[in-house]
C-alpha positions as CSV (number, residue, x, y, z in Angstrom):
1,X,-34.6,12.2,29.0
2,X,-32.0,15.2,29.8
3,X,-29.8,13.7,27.2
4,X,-32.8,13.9,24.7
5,X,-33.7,17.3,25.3
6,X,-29.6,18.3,25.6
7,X,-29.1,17.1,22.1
8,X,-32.3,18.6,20.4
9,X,-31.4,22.0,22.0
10,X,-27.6,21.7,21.1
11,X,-27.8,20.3,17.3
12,X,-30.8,22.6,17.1
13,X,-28.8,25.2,18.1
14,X,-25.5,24.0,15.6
15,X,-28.4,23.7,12.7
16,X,-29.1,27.6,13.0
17,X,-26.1,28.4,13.1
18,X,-24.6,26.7,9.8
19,X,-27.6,28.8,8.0
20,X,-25.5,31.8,8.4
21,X,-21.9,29.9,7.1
22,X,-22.9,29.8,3.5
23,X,-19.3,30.6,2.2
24,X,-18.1,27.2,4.2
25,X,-20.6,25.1,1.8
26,X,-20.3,24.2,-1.8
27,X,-24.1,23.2,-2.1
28,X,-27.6,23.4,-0.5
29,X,-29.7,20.5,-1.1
30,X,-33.5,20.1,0.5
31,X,-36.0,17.0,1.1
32,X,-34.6,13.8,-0.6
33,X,-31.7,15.1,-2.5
34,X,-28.4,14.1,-3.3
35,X,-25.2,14.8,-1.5
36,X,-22.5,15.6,-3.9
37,X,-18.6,15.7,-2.5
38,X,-15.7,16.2,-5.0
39,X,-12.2,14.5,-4.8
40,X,-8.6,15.7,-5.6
41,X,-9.8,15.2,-9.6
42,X,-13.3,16.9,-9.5
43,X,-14.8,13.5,-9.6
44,X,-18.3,13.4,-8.0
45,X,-19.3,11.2,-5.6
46,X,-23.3,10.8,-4.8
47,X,-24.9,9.3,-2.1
48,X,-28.8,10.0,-0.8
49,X,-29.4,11.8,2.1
50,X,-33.1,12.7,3.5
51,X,-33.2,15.3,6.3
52,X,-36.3,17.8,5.1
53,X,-34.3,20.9,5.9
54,X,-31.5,22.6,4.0
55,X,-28.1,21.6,5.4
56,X,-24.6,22.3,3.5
57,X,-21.3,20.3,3.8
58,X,-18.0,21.7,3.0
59,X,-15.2,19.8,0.5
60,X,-13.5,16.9,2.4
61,X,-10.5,15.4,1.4
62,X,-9.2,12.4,4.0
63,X,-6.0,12.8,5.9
64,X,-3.9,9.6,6.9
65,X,-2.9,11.4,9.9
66,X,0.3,10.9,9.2
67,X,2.3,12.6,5.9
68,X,0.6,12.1,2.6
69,X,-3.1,12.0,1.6
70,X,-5.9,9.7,1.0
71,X,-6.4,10.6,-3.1
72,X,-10.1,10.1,-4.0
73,X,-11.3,8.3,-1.4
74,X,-15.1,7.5,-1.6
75,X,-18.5,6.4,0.6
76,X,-19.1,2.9,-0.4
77,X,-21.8,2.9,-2.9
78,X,-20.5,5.9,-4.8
79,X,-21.3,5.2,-8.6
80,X,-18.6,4.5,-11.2
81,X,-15.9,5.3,-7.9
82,X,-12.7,3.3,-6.5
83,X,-11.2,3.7,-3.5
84,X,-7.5,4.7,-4.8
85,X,-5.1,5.7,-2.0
86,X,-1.6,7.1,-2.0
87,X,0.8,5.6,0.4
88,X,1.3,7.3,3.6
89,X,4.5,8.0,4.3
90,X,5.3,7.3,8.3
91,X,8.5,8.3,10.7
92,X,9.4,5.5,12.2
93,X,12.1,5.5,15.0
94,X,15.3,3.7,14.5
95,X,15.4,2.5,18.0
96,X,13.3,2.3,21.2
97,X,13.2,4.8,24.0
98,X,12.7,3.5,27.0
99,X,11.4,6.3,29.6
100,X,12.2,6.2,33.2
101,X,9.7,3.7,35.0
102,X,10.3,1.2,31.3
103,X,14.0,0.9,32.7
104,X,13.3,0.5,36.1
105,X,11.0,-2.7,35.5
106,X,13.1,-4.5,32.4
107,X,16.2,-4.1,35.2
108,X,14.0,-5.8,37.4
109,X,13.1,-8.0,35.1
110,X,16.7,-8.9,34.0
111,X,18.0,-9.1,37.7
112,X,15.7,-11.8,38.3
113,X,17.0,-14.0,35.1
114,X,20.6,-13.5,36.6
115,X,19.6,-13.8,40.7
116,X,18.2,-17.6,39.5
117,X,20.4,-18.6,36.5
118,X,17.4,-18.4,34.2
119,X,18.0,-18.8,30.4
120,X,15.1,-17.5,29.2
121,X,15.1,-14.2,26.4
122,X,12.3,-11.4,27.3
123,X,11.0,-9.8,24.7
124,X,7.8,-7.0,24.4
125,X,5.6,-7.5,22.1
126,X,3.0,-6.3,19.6
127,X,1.6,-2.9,20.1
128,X,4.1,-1.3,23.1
129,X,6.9,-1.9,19.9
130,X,4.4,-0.3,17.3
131,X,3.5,2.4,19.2
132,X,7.3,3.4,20.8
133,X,8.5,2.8,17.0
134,X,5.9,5.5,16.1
135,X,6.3,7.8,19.0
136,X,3.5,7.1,20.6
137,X,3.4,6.2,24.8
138,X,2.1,3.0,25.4
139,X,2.2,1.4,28.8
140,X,0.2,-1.9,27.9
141,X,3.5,-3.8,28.0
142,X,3.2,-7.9,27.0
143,X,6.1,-10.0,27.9
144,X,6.7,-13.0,25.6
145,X,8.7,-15.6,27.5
146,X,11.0,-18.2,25.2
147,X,10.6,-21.4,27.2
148,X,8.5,-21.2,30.4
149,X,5.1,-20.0,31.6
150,X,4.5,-16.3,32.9
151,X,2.8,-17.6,35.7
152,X,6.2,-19.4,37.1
153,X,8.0,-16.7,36.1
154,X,6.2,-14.1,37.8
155,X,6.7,-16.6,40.8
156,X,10.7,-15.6,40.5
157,X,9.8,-11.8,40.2
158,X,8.3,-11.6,43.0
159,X,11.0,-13.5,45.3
160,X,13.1,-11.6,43.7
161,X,11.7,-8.5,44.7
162,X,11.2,-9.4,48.1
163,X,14.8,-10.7,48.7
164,X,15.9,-7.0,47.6
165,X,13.5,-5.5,50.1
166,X,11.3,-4.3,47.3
167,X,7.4,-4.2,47.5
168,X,5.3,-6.5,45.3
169,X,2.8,-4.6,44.6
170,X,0.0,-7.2,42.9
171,X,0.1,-10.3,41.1
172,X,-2.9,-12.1,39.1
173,X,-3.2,-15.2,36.9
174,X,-6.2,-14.6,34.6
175,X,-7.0,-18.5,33.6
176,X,-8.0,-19.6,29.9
177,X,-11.8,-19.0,28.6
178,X,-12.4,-20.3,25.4
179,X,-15.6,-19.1,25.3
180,X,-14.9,-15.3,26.1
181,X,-11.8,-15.5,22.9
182,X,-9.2,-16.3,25.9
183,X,-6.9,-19.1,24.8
184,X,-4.1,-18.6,27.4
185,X,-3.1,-18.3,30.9
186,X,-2.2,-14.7,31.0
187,X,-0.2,-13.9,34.6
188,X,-0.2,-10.1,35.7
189,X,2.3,-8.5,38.1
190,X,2.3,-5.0,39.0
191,X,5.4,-3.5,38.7
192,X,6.2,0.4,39.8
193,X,2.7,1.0,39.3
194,X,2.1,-0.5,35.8
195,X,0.4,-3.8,35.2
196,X,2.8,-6.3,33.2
197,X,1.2,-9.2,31.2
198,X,3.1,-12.6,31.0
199,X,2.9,-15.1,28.4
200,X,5.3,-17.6,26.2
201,X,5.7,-17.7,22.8
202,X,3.2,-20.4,21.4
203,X,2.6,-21.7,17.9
204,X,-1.3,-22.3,17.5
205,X,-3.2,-25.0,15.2
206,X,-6.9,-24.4,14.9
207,X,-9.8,-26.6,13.8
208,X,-12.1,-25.1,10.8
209,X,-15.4,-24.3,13.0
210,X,-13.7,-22.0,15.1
211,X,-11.2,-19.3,16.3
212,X,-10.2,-21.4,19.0
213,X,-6.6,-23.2,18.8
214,X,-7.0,-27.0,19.0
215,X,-3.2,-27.0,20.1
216,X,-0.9,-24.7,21.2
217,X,2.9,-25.3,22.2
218,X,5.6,-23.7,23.2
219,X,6.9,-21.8,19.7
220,X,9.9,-19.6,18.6
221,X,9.9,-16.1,18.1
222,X,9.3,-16.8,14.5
223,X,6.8,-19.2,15.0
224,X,4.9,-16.5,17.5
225,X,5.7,-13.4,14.9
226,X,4.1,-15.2,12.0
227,X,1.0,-16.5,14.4
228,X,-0.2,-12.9,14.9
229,X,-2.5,-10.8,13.3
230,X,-0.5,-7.9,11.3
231,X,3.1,-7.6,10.6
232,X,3.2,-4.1,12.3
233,X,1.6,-6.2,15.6
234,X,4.4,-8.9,14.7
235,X,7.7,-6.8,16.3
236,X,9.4,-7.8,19.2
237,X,11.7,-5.6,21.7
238,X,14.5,-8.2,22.9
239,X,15.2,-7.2,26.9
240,X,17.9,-9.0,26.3
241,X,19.5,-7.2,23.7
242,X,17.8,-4.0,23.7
243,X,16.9,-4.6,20.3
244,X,13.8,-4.5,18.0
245,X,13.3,-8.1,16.2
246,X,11.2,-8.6,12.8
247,X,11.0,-12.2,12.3
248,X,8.6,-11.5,9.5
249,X,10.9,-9.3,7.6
250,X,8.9,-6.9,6.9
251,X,7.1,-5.5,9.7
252,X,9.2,-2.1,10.1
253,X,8.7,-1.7,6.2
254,X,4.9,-1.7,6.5
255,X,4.9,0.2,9.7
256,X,7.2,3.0,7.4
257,X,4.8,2.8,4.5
258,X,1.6,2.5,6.6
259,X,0.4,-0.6,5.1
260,X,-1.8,-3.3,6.6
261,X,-0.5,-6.3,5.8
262,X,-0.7,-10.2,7.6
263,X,1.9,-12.2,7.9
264,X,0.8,-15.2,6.8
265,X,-1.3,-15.0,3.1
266,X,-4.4,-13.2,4.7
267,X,-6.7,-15.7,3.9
268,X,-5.2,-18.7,5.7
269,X,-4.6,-15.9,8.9
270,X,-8.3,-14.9,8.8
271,X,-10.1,-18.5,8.6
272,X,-7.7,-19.7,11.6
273,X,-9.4,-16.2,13.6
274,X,-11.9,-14.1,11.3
275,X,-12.1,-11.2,14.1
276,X,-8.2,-10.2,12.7
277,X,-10.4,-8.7,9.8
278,X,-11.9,-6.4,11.6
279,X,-8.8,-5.8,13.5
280,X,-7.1,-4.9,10.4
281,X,-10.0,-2.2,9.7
282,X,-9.4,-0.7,13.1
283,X,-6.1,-0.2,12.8
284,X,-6.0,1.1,9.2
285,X,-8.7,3.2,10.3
286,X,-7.0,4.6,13.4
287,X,-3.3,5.1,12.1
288,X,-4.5,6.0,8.8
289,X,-2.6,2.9,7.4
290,X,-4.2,1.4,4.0
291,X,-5.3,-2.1,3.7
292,X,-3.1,-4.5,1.5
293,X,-5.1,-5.2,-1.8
294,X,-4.2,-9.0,-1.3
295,X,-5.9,-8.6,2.5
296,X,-8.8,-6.6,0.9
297,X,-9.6,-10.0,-1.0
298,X,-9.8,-12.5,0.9
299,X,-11.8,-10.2,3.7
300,X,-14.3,-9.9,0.6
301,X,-14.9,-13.3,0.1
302,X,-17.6,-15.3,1.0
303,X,-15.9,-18.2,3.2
304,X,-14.2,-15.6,5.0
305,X,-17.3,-13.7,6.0
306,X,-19.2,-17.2,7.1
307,X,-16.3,-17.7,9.1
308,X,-16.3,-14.5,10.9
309,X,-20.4,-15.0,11.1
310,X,-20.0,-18.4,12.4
311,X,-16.3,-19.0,14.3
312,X,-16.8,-15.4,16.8
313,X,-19.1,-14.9,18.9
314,X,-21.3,-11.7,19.0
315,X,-20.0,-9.8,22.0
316,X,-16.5,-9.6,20.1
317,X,-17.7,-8.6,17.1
318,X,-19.3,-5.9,19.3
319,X,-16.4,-4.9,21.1
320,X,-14.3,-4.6,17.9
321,X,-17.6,-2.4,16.2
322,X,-17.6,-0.3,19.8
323,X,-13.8,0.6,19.5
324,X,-14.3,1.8,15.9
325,X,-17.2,3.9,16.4
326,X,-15.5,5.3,19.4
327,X,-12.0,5.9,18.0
328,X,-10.5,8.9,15.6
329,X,-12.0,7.3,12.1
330,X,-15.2,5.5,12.7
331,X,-16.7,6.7,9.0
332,X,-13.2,5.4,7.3
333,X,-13.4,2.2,9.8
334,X,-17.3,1.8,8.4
335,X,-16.3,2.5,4.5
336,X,-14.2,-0.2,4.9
337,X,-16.4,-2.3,6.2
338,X,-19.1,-1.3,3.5
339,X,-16.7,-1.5,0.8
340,X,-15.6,-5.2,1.6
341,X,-19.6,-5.9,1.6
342,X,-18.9,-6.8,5.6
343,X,-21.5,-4.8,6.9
344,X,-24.8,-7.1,7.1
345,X,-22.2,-9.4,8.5
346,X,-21.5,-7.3,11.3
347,X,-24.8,-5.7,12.0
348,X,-26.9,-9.0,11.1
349,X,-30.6,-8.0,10.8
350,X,-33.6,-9.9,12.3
351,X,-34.3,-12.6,9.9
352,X,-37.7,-10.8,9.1
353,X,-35.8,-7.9,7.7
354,X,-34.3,-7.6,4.4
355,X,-31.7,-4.1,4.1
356,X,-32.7,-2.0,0.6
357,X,-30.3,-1.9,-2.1
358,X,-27.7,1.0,-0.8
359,X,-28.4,0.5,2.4
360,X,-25.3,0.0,3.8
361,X,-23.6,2.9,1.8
362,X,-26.6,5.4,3.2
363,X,-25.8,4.1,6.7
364,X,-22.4,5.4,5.9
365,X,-23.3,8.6,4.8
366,X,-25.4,9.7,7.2
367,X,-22.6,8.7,10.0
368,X,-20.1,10.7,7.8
369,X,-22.5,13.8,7.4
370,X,-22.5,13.6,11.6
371,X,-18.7,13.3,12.1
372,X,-18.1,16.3,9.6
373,X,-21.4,18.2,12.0
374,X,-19.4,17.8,15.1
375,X,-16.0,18.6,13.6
376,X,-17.3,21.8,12.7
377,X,-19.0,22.7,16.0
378,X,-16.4,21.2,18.0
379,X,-15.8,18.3,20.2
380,X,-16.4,19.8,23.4
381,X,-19.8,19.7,22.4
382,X,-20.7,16.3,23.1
383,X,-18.7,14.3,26.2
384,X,-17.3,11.0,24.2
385,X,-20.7,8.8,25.2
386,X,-22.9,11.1,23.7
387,X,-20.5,11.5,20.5
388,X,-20.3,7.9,21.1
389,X,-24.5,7.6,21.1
390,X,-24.6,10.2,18.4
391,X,-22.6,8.5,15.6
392,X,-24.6,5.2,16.4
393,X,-27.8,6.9,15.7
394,X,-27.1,8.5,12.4
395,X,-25.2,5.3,11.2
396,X,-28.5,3.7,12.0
397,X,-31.0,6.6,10.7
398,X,-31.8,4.6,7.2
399,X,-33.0,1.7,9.4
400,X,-35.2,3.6,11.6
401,X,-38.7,3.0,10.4
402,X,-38.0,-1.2,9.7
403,X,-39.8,-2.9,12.3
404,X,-40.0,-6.8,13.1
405,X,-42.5,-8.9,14.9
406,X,-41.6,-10.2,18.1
407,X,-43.2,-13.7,19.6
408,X,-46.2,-11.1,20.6
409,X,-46.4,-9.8,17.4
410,X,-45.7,-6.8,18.7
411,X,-43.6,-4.5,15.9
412,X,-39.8,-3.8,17.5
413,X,-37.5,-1.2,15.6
414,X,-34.6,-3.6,14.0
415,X,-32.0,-1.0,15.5
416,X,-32.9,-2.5,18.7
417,X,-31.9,-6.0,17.7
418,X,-28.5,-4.7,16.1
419,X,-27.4,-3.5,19.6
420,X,-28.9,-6.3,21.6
421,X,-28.5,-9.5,19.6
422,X,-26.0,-8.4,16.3
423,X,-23.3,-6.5,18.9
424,X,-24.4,-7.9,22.1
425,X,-24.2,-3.9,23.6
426,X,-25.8,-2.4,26.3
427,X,-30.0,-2.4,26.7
428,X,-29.0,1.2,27.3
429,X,-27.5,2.4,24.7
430,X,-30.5,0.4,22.1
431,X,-33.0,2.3,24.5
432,X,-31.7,5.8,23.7
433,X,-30.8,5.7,19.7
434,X,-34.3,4.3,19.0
435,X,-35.4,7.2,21.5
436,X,-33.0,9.6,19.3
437,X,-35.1,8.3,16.1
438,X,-38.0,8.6,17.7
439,X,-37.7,12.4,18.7
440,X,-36.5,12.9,15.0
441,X,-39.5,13.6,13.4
442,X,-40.7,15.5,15.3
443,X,-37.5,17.7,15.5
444,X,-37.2,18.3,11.6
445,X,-40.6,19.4,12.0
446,X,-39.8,22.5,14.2
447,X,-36.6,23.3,12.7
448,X,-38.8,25.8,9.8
449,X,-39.9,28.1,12.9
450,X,-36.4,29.2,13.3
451,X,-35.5,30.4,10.3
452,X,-36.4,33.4,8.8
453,X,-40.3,33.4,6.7
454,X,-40.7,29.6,8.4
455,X,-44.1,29.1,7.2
456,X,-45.1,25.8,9.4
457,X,-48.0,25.7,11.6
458,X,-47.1,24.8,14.9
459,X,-50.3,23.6,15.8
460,X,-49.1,20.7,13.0
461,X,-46.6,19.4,15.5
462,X,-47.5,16.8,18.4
463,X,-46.2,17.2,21.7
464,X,-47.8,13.7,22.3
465,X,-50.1,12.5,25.0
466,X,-47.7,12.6,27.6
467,X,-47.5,15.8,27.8
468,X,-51.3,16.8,26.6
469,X,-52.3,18.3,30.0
470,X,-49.1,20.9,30.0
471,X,-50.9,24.1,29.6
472,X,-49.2,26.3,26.9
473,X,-49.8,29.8,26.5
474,X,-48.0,31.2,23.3
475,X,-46.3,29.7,20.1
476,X,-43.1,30.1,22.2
477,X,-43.9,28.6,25.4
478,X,-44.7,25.2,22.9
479,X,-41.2,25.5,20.8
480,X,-39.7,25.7,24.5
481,X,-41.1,22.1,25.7
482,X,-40.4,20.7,22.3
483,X,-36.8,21.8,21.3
484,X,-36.0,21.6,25.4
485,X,-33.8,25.3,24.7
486,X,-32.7,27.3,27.5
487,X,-29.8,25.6,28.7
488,X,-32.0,22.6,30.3
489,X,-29.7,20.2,31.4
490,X,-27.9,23.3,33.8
491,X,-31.0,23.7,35.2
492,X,-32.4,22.2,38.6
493,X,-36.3,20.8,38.7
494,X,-38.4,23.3,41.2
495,X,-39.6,20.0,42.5
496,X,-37.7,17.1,43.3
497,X,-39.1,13.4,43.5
498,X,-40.2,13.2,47.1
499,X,-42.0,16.9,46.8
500,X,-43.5,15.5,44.0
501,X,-45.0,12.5,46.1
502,X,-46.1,14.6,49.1
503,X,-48.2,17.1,46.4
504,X,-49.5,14.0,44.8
505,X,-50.1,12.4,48.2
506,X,-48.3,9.2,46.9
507,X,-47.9,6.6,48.5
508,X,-44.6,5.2,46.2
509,X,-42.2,6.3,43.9
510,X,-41.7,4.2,41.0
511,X,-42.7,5.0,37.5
512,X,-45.4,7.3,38.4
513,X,-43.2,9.7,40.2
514,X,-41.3,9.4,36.6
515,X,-43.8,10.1,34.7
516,X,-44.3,13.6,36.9
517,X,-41.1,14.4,36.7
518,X,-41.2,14.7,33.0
519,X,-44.8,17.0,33.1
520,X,-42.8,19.1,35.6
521,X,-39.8,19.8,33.4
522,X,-42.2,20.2,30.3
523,X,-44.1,22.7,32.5
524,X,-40.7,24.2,33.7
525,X,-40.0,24.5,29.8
526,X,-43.4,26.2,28.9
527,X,-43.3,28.8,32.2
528,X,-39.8,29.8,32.5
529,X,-40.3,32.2,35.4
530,X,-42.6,29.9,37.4
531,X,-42.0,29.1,40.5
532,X,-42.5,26.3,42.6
533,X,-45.7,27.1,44.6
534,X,-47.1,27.7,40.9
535,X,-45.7,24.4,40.0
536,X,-46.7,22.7,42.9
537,X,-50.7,24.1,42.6
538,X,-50.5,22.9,38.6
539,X,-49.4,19.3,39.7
540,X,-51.9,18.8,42.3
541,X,-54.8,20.4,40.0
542,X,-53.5,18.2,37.1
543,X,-53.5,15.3,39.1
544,X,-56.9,15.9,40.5
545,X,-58.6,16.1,37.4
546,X,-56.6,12.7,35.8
547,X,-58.2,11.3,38.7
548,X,-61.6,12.6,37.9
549,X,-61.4,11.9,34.5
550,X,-60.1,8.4,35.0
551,X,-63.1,7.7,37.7
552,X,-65.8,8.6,34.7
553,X,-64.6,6.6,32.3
554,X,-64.7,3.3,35.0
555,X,-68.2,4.4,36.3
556,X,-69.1,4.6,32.1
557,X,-67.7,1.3,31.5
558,X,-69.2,-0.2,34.6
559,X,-71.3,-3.7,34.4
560,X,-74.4,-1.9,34.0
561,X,-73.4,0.4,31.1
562,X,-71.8,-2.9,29.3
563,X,-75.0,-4.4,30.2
564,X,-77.1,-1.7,28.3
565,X,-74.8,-1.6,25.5
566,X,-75.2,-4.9,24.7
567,X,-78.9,-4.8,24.8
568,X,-78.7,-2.0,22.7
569,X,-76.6,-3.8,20.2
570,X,-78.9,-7.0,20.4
C-alpha cells in the first residue's frame, strides 16, 4: 500500500511539473491521440497512446552506447517504418588485462597443472573475455577444461593449495538438472574470494522436442566455440598462453562492429536451444549491438517460435524477460521482440483472450513513454524494484481492462496470468501492477485539480468503500487521501498495529488489524495535524458504529423478517 500511495504522489508530482517544461516538448496531445516522434530524416512515426491528460515527449534519437547511432529506429507497429541501423563502431582491446586477484588465481591455477604433471589447457570463457575485451570488470570467471572434469580437477586445486599452506576457502559441485536448463556438472571453488566455475569443453547433440542435449562429450575448443550461443560469447582466454582464441573466426570482428551474430547459421543454433533468441535480444539490447539480418529471420519464423514455445520451460523465458526489463534497454530489448512478432510468444495470454491488432506495438509504447518519464525526472526517483514494477505496469497498461474467467467464473485481469503462468514471476509482483492499474483511473481523474482552471468535480471521484467512513472536511483534505501527497512513505502511523487492537479491543491481528491500518493512514492523510488521541477516539467511534450498523442489518435479515418477506411476496 505505501508503494501505491509513494508512486501516485511522486509521478503526480513529476506530471505537474512537465506542465511548466513546454520548451522540452515538440507536441501536446490530449485523450486518445497520437504520439508523433521524428527520426534523423523527419520521418514520422505514430503510435496510440490514451492517458486523458496532456503529457509532452521530447525528440529521441537511440544511442548504441557505444560510438555511432541508431539511424531511424522505430516502435514496432510504426506505419510505412523499418528499423534501419548504422553500425556501431566499438573499442575493442588488443589484449587482456588481468588485474591483481585475476593473476593470483590463474598462478594458482597453473601451479597446480605443473605440481601433478597435468596436460590439460585452461582457458576462460564466454563473457569474462567479452567484457575484459571491451573494458568492462567482470569477475564471473568460467573455466573450460580440454580433457577432464572440473569436478576432479578442483580435487587437484585444492591439494594443491593445502600442500602450499594456502586456505581453501569453498568448494561445491552443482549436479545436472535437466529440468531447471542445467545440462552439466558445474564444480565451484572459491579462490581469493571469487567464486570460479569448472567445466570441460563438450560438443552437444540435441533431439527436436527439446533444448536438452541428448549427448554430450568431451569436445575441442572449436567444437565448444561453435556450440555456443553468439560469436562474441564464443572467445576463449588461453591460461596457458595468455592469449585470446577465436575458433569461429570472427568473434573479435563482431565484437568490433557490435554485431549479433551465431556461430552456427542461426536457425540450426536456435532449434537445438530457442532461449539463445532471446539471449541475442538481451545482449543487443544491453551493449547496443544490432542483430544480424540473417539471425533476425530465422527468430521470425514460425518453427523457431513453436520451438521456443514448446522446447523452454516458462520460468526461463521469465528470467530472460526479467533481466531485460531490468537492464539499461528494456524498450529496445521489447522492440525487438515486437518487431520479430515474438511477443505473444513470450507473454502467452489466457486462451480466453485474443490481443487487438497493435497490441503489442502499444505495449511498447506506453513502456517507452515511461522509460523517457523517468529519464527526465531522474533515477533516484524510483529504487530499481519499483523502476523494475513501473516499466512492467505501463508495458502492460493496453491489457489492463481484458479479463478471463477462472474455474469460478470469476473475471481475473489477464496481466495476472502473464506474470504467474506466461513468466512464472512472483505472486507479488502480479499483485501490485494490477494494483498499479487499478489505482489508474482513478489517478487521471484527479490530475485536472492541479492544474490551473481544472474544472472537475471532485465529488465525481470515488474514494471507494474502504475508505467511506473517513470523515473529510474540505476539497483538500479528499485530494490528500487520494493522491497520498505529503511525503507519506517518510511518515510514521500515530498508531501502530497492537495500539490499534487494544482501541478496537481485538482479540487478533490478522486482516482486520490491516484493514485499520489503512482507515488510519487515509485519516492521517485527511487530518494532517491530528494527533493520536484524536486518532485513537475516531477509530473506536468508527468501529462502534460498524458494529452497530452490522448488528441491524442481521436483526433485519433475521428468520422472522425472511419469514414475513416471504409471505409478503406470496
Amino acid at each position: 500500500m505505501g508503494f501505491l500511495f509513494s508512486q501516485r504522489a511522486l509521478l503526480l508530482e513529476k506530471v505537474l511539473l512537465l506542465r511548466t517544461v513546454d520548451h522540452a516538448f515538440p507536441q501536446v496531445f490530449r485523450n486518445r491521440v497520437t504520439w508523433q516522434a521524428r527520426n534523423t530524416e523527419g520521418a514520422r512515426l505514430r503510435a496510440p497512446f490514451c492517458v486523458g491528460f496532456p503529457f509532452r515527449f521530447p525528440l529521441k534519437l537511440y544511442t548504441t552506447g557505444q560510438k555511432g547511432t541508431l539511424e531511424r529506429t522505430r516502435l514496432s507497429g510504426s506505419e510505412g517504418a523499418t528499423m534501419v541501423v548504422s553500425t556501431p563502431t566499438v573499442h575493442v582491446r588488443d589484449t587482456i588485462e588481468l588485474d591483481e586477484t585475476e593473476e593470483k588465481i590463474f598462478e594458482r591455477l597453473l601451479g597446480t597443472l605443473d605440481h601433478y604433471g597435468l596436460k590439460t589447457e585452461l582457458r576462460v570463457a564466454g563473457g569474462w573475455v567479452r567484457d575484459k575485451l571491451l573494458g568492462k570488470e567482470c569477475k564471473d570467471i568460467d573455466i573450460a577444461l580440454e580433457n577432464m572434469m572440473g569436478s576432479k580437477f578442483v580435487e587437484k586445486v585444492r591439494d594443491y593449495l593445502l600442500s602450499v599452506g594456502e586456505e581453501v576457502q569453498g568448494i561445491a559441485i552443482i549436479p545436472s538438472n535437466p529440468d531447471q536448463s542445467k545440462h552439466l556438472e558445474t564444480a565451484r571453488m572459491r579462490i581469493f574470494n571469487i567464486w570460479v566455475d569448472f567445466v570441460n569443453l563438450r560438443c552437444e547433440e540435441y533431439s527436436d522436442d527439446s533444448r536438452i542435449p541428448t549427448m554430450q562429450k568431451y569436445g575441442t575448443p572449436e567444437q565448444d566455440a561453435l556450440r555456443r550461443d553468439l560469436t562474441i560469447n564464443s572467445l576463449f582466454y588461453n591460461i596457458n598462453t595468455k592469449s585470446v582464441e577465436d575458433w569461429t573466426n570472427r568473434g573479435i570482428e563482431d565484437l568490433k562492429c557490435g554485431k549479433i551474430v551465431t556461430p552456427l547459421p542461426p536457425k540450426d543454433t536456435f532449434m537445438e536451444d530457442p532461449l539463445r533468441v532471446l539471449r541475442a535480444i538481451r545482449f543487443a539490447a544491453r551493449f547496443g549491438f544490432i542483430l544480424d539480418e540473417q539471425l533476425k529471420e530465422a527468430a521470425a519464423c514460425d518453427e523457431v517460435k513453436a520451438a521456443l514455445s514448446a522446447k523452454i520451460s516458462r520460468e526461463r523465458i521469465g528470467a530472460e524477460i526479467d533481466l531485460m526489463i531490468s537492464g539499461n534497454q528494456p524498450v529496445q530489448a521489447m522492440t525487438y521482440i515486437c518487431d520479430l512478432k515474438l511477443f505473444w510468444v513470450v507473454f502467452s495470454l489466457h486462451p480466453q483472450c485474443e490481443p487487438s491488432e497493435e497490441c503489442d506495438s502499444d505495449c511498447v509504447t506506453y513502456l517507452d513513454c515511461t522509460w523517457n518519464l523517468i529519464q527526465l525526472v531522474g533515477h533516484s526517483t524510483f529504487n530499481d524494484e519499483q523502476r523494475r514494477l513501473s516499466f512492467y505496469a505501463a508495458m502492460f497498461l493496453p491489457l489492463r481492462k481484458t479479463m478471463y474467467k477462472d474455474r469460478k467464473a470469476k473475471d481475473v485481469p489477464v496481466v495476472n496470468y502473464i506474470f504467474r503462468d506466461s513468466l512464472k514471476q512472483r505472486v507479488s509482483d502480479a499483485e501490485t501492477v494490477v494494483n498499479l492499474h487499478n489505482a489508474l483511473e482513478k489517478f487521471l481523474s484527479l490530475l485536472p485539480h492541479f492544474v490551473p482552471n481544472g474544472d472537475a468535480k471532485l465529488a465525481e471521484v470515488d474514494l471507494g468503500r474502504e475508505y467511506a467512513d473517513v470523515p473529510l472536511t474540505s476539497k483538500e483534505s479528499k485530494l490528500r487521501v487520494l493522491t497520498g501527497l505529503d511525503r507519506v512513505w517518510d511518515g510514521k502511523p500515530l498508531l501502530n498495529g497492537k495500539e490499534i487492537m487494544d482501541a478496537l479491543q481485538l482479540k487478533s491481528g490478522g486482516p482486520v488489524v490491516s484493514k485499520w491500518q489503512r482507515k488510519l493512514l487515509a485519516w492521517q492523510f485527511a487530518h494532517p495535524s491530528g494527533t493520536a488521541e484524536e486518532c485513537r477516539e475516531w477509530l473506536k467511534e468508527t468501529h462502534s458504529s460498524s458494529n452497530r450498523s452490522a448488528g441491524y442489518m442481521e436483526e433485519l435479515n433475521g428468520p422472522n423478517n425472511k419469514k414475513s418477506k416471504t409471505e409478503d411476496c406470496n
